[in-house]
C-alpha positions in Angstrom: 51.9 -42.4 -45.0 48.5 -41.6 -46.5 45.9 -42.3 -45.0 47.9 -43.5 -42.0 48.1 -42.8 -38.4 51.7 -42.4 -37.4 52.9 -43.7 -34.5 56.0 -42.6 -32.6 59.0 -43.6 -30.1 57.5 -42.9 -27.2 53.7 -43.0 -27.6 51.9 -40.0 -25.4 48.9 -38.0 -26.3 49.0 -34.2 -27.0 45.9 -33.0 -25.0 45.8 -29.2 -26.3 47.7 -26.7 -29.0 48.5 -23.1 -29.3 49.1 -21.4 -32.1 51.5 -18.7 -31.5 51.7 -15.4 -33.3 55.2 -14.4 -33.0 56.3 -10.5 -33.9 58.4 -7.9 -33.6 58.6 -5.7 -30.3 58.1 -2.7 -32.1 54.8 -4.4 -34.2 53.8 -6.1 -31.0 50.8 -4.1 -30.4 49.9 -3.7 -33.5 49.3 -7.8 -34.1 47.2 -8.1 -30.7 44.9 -5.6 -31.5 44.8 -6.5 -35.3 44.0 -10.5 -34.3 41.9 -9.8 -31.6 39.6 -8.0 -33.6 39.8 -10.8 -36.5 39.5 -13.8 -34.0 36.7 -11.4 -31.8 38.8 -12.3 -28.5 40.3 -9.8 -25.6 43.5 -10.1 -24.2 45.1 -11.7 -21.3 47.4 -9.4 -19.1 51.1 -9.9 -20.6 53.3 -12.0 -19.0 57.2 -12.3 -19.0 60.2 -10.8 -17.9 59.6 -8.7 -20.5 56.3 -8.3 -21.1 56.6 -10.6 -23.9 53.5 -13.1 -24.1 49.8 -12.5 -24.2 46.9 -14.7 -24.8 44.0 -13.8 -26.9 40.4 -14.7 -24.8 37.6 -16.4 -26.6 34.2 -16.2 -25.1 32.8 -19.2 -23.2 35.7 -21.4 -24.2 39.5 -22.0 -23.9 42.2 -19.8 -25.8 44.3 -21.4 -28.4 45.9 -18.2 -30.1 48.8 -16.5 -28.1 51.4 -13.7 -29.1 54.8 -13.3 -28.5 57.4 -10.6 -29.0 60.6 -11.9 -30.7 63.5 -10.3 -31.5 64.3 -8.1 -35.1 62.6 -9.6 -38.2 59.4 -10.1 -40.0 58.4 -12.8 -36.9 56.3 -15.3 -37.9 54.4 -18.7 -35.7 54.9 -21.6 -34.3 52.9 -24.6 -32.1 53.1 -25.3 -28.5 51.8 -28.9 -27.6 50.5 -28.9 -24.3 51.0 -32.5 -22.9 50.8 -34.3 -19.3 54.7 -35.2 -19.5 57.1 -32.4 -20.7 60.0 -33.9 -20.4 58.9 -37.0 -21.9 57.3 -35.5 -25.0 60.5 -33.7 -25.6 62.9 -36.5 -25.0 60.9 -38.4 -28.4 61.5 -35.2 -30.2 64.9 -35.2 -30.0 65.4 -38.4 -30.5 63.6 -38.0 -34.1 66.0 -35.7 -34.6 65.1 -32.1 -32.8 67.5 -30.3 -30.7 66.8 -28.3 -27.6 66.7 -24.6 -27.8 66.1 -24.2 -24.0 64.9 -26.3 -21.1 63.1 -24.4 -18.2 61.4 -28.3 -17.2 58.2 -27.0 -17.5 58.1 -25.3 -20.7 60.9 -26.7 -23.5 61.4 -24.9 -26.8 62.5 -26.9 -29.6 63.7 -27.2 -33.3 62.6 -29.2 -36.1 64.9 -31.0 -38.3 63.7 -28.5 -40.5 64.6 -25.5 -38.4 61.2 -24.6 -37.4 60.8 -23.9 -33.5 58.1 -25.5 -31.5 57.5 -25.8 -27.9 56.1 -28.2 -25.5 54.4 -27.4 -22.2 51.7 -29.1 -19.4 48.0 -29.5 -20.1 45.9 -27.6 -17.2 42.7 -28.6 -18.4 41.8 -27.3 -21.3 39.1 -28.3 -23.7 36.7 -25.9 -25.1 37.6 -25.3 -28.4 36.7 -21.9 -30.1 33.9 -22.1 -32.4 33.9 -20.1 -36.0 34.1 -16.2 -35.8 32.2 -14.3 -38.4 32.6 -17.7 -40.6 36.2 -18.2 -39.9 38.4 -19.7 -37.8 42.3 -19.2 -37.2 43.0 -23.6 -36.9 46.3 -24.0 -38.6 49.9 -23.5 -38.7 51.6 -24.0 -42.7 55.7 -24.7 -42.0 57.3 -23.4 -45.2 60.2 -26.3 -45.6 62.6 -25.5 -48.2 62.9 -28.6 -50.3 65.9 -29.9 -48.9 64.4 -30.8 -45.9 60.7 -31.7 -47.0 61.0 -35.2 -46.4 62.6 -35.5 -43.6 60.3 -32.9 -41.9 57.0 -34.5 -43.1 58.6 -37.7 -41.6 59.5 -36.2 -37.8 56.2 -34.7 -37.5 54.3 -37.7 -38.8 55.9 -39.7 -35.9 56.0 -37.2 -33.3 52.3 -35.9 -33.6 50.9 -39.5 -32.2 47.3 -40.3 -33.0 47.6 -37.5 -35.7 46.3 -38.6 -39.4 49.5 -37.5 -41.7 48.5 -37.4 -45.6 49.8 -35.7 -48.7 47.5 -32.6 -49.4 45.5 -31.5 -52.3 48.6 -30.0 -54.0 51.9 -32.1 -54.5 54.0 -29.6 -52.1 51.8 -29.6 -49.2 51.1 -32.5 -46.5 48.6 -32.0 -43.5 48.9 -33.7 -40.4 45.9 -33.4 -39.0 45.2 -33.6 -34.9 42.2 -35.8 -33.4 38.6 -33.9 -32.9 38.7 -31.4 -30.4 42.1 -29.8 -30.6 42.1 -26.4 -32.5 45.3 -26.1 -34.1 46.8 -28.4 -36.9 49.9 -29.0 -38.8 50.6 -27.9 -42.5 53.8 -28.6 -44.2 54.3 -26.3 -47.4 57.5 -27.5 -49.3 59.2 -23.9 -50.8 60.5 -23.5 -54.4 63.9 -22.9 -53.6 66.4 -23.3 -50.7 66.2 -21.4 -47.5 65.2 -21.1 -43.4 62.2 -23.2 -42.7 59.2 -20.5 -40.7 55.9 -20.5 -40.3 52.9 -18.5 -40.8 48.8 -18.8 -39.8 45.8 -20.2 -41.9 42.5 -19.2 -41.4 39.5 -21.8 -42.7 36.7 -19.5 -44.0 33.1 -19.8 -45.7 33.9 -17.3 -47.7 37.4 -16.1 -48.2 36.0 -12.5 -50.3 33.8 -11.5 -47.4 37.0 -12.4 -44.7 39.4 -10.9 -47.0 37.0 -7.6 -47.0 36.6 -7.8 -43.1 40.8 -8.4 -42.1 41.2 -5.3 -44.4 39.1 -3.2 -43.0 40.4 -3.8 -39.5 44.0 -2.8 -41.9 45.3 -6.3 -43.6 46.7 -5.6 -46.9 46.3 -7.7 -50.2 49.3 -10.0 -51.1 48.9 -12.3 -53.1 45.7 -14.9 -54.5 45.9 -18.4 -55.7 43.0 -21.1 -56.3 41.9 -21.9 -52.6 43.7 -19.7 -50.8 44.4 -15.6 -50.2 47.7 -14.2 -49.0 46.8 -10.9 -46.7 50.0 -9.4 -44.8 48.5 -7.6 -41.1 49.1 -4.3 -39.7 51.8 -6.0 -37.6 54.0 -6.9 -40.9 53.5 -10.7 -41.0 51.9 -12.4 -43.7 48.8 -15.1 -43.5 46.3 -17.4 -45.3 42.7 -17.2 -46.3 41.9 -20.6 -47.2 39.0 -21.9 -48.4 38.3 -25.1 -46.1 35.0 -25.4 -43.9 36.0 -23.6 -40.8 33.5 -26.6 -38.9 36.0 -29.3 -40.1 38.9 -27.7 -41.4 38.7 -29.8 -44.6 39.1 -28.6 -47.6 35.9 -27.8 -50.0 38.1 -28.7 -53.4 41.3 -28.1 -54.7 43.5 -26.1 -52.4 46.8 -26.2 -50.3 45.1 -28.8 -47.9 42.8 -32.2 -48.1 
């Protein structure tokens, strides 16, 4: 698959992506003001039967960051792939091998062979994508794929993600797929040490990971972990993230790191 462009059952393009922030209700709050500040958007009024989803605002272009209260746990994130055909686009998922969590026909959440959730919902338009805040820019969701299921989850996303470039990484356990110019989010698959539930967590591409490290903590990010190329830093909501050392333009990497 290096090098490759995957192509899929049912051929369709993906025209935008989310990245979702998904937390607790009781840390809710806590993650929309800690990422609006780190991402320098407002919010969207909340919507829901619950009060459950809110979209984080960019200036002068469209929003591709959203969070969502979930139930008890340490949350975590997931993609939505907005497309012209719902059903369609989630009728080739499951037939690489997803199942359906729940079908409202305009909006269908979905699993991963893997276990990781995903959704699919309709393109209205958007384009704009969100340039690079204070030399960073939140452009990735990393799925943490027990070993197990490695394979087989690098090879369901490889063909659902059509027109996506799917290549091994930088590092052995990681493999990018990669969207066409234009759309903000992309795809990083993170194989784990040791057996477990597959989840997901946000990467940030920065200039300079010290001086974005220093920043997220003063707005009240703690210090997790450090590795050559990227920075672990958990936010006031509980949920950890990445501080990787890609150019925040391309979202390539600048050397060795978890991505190519």
């Amino acid at each position: 698959m290096a090098g490759a462009r995957a192509s899929t059952i049912a051929p369709m393009r993906i025209s935008w992506t989310y990245a979702f922030i998904d937390r607790p209700r009781e840390t809710f709050g806590a993650a929309c003001d800690f990422w609006t500040a780190a991402t320098d958007t407002r919010l969207s009024e909340l919507r829901g039967e619950h009060d459950e989803f809110v979209t984080l605002l960019p200036e002068g272009a469209d929003a591709c960051v959203k969070v969502q209260a979930v139930g008890p746990g340490s949350g975590g994130a997931h993609l939505d792939f907005c497309v012209d055909d719902v059903p369609e686009f989630a009728g080739a998922a499951v037939r690489l091998g997803a199942s359906v969590v729940t079908d409202l026909g305009s909006l269908v959440v979905l699993r991963s062979p893997g276990g990781q959730l995903f959704c699919a919902d309709p393109w209205r338009g958007q384009s704009a994508r969100p340039g690079v805040v204070r030399g960073s820019r939140l452009d990735q969701v990393c799925v943490d794929v027990p070993p197990s299921a490695y394979d087989a989850e690098v090879a369901f996303w490889s063909a659902l993600l059509d027109g996506w470039e799917s290549r091994p990484g930088a590092l052995p356990e990681f493999h990018v797929v990669e969207p066409p110019p234009g759309l903000p989010v992309r795809l990083l698959l993170q194989r784990l040490g040791e057996e477990g539930t597959a989840s997901a967590h946000l990467d940030l591409a920065c200039a300079d990971v010290a001086a974005t490290r220093a920043h997220h903590e003063r707005l009240g990010a703690g210090f997790v972990a450090g590795f050559s190329g990227w920075t672990v830093l958990r936010d006031p909501s509980g949920g950890t993230y990445c501080l990787t050392s890609r150019d925040p333009v391309t979202g390539r990497s600048r050397g060795q790191g978890m991505s190519a």
